[in-house]
C-alpha positions, 0 to 999 in steps of 0.5 A: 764460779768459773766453771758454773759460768762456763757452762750456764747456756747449758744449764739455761738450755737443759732447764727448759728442756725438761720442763715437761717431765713429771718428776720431783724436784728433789730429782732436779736438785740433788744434795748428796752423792747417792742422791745424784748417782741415782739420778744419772743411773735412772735417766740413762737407763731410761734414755737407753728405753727411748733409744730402742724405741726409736724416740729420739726426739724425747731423750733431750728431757731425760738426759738433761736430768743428769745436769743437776747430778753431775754439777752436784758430783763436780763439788766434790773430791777429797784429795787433788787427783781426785777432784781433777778427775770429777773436774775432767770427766764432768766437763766431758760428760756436760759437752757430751750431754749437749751433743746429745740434746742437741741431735735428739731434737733434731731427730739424729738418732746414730749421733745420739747413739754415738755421743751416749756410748761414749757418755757412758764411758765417761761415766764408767770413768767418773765412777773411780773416784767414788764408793760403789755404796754412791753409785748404786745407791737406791733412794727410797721416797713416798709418792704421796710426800716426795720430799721424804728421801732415804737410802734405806727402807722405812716409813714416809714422816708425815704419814707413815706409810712405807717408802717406795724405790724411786723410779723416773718416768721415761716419757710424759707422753704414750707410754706403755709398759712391758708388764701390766702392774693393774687391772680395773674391775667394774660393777654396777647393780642397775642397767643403763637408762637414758637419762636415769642416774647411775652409780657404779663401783670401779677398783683398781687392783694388782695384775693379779686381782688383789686390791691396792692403796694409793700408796702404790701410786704416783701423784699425777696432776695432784691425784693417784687415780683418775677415771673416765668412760665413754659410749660407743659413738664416742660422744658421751663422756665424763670424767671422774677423780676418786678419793680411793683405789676402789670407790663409788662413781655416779653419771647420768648416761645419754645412751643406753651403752654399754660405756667402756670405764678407764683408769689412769694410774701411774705404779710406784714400781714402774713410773709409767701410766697404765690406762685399765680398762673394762666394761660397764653394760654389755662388750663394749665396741665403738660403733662402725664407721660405715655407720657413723662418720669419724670426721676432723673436728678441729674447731668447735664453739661450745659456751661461748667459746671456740676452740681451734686446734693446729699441728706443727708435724714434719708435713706441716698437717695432722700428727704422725703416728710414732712421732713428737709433734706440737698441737696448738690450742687457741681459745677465743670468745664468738667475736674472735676475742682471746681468752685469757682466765683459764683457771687451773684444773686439776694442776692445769689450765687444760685436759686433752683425753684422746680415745681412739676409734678402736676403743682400746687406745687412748692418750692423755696431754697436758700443756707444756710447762709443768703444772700449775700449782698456784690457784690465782694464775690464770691461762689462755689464749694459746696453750700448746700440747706435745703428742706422741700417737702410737698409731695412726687413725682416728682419735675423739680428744676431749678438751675441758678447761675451767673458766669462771668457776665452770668446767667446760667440756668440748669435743674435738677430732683429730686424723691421725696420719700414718 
């Protein structure tokens, strides 16, 4: 009891540090010594990611996830030496753990590094008093039931579908993977018409070509897949959750194209968001900016709502690119009256999809907080959006949120500083 005590600010700390991160819960409370171990094996890996991307300021939320494992590993110990062992370097490794957080929020990388060399250290130490078959322990799940855990291959108990080898994702902002597991295939048998309703075939495949299950996906806000399409003037947009990796879609277009068709999905193999795309129409090429002016649109009244967005960035202004900054959203009525029933959507009380004029970038944010997973909750008037722009330049973010039953869609503008 002593030593939980000892160490509660910590844990309080961590806790809220790692709000954020779309990971299971059982990763957050290992019950067994494999369990752990894997947890602390992914995490540093990842942290060691984040390190050579020079995202210092992410590695508190990765690290953090070590907490949990260690406190478990700290229980444990079969003769005296052994425990005093796990007592000493769990008591080191948290201290460490602390430093780390500490200077990654604070942006100082060469004490991060630092203090995470010598963490591995401790942990190469620690690692003595258990079985190799612990420490490099793989744990198999099913994405669609995360709550199946084994250490060995078999099938998911609730829907049989075989067990996959748990990753962690290393960020919940822009990631992009070293190797594309997908592609997205499109087709559609009528053209583009202004105003006449359309339907269109999207199929996520492997990198190869062949065809995939949502079973090789990650749950993301409660589904595998998601898609969405925009004009070239970036103005025309919509949103779509499909109940299968190749399915039927149907809009009805504003111009006549071409629209440009992403997916977002999220590889059981990698754990990190790849964002597929491909053509509906002609070449898709986002209109000039000689011809069509690409311009700040941080406050914009549309259903009776105004939506305002400010930045919290190392200037005080508009994001930087390659660095975490904090956007704000302020949701208000016309008379400046908070709104305060934001209704969860889509395991969230807002949804900022970011395109990027050269039409190939995009982003994806969701308020900090995890998500909501209880229907009679209620959000607003301030929700607040961790951003990572990979580039600077000019992004169409569209906000939807849903209130009184009505999804409502906005478009907002945003600079992104270089």
């Amino acid at each position: 009891m002593h030593f939980l005590l000892r160490w509660l600010p910590l844990i309080t700390f961590m806790l809220s540090c790692r709000a954020d991160l779309p990971v299971p819960p059982q990763v957050l409370d290992p019950q067994t010594r494999s369990e752990s171990w894997n947890v602390i094996r992914l995490a540093t890996a990842n942290v060691s990611r984040l390190l050579k991307e020079q995202r210092v300021e992410e590695v508190a939320q990765q690290i953090s996830l070590c907490s949990p494992a260690l406190r478990m590993l700290a229980r444990t110990g079969a003769s005296e030496q052994e425990r005093s062992l796990i007592g000493t370097q769990t008591s080191l490794a948290f201290r460490l753990i602390n430093d780390i957080a500490r200077d990654g929020m604070a942006r100082l990388q060469p004490s991060v590094e630092v203090s995470f060399a010598r963490l591995q250290e401790v942990l190469e130490t620690l690692q003595t008093a258990f079985v190799a078959e612990d420490i490099n322990a793989e744990i198999y799940t099913c994405p669609q039931h995360p709550e199946t855990l084994l250490t060995k291959p078999g099938t998911c108990r609730f829907c049989d579908a075989p067990l996959r080898v748990r990753r962690i994702p290393y960020t919940e902002l822009y990631a992009t993977p070293e190797t594309a597991q997908t592609r997205l295939e499109i087709q559609a048998d009528a053209k583009l018409v202004p105003g006449a309703p359309m339907t269109f075939t999207a199929s996520v495949q492997t990198s190869a070509g062949k065809p995939t299950a949502l079973s090789d996906f990650v749950l993301n806000h409660g589904a595998s897949v998601r898609l969405w399409l925009i004009d070239p003037t970036l103005t025309d947009f919509h949103l779509f959750t499909p109940d299968a990796m190749k399915s039927n879609s149907s809009f009805t277009p504003a111009t006549a194209g071409p629209y440009r068709v992403w997916a977002e999905v999220v590889p059981v193999e990698t754990a990190i968001p790849e964002h597929p795309f491909a053509d509906l129409g002609s070449a898709f090429q986002v209109v000039d900016r000689s011809r069509h002016d690409f311009l700040d649109a941080l406050e914009v009244t549309t259903g009776g709502l105004r939506f305002q967005l400010t930045f919290t960035s190392g200037n005080g202004g508009a994001p930087i690119a390659k660095q975490v900054s904090l956007m704000r959203l302020n949701i208000t009525d016309t008379t400046g009256q908070p709104i305060t029933r934001l209704e969860p959507l889509m395991n969230a009380f807002a949804h900022l999809t970011g395109i990027y004029a050269d039409g190939k970038t995009v982003l994806r944010l969701h308020p900090v907080g995890g998500d909501v997973l209880r229907e009679d909750l209620r959000g607003g008037p301030m929700l607040a959006f961790k951003i990572y722009p990979p580039q600077s330049g000019f992004v169409r973010f569209f906000c939807q949120v849903k209130v009184d039953g009505k999804i409502i869609t906005v478009p907002l503008g945003v600079n992104i500083a270089p």
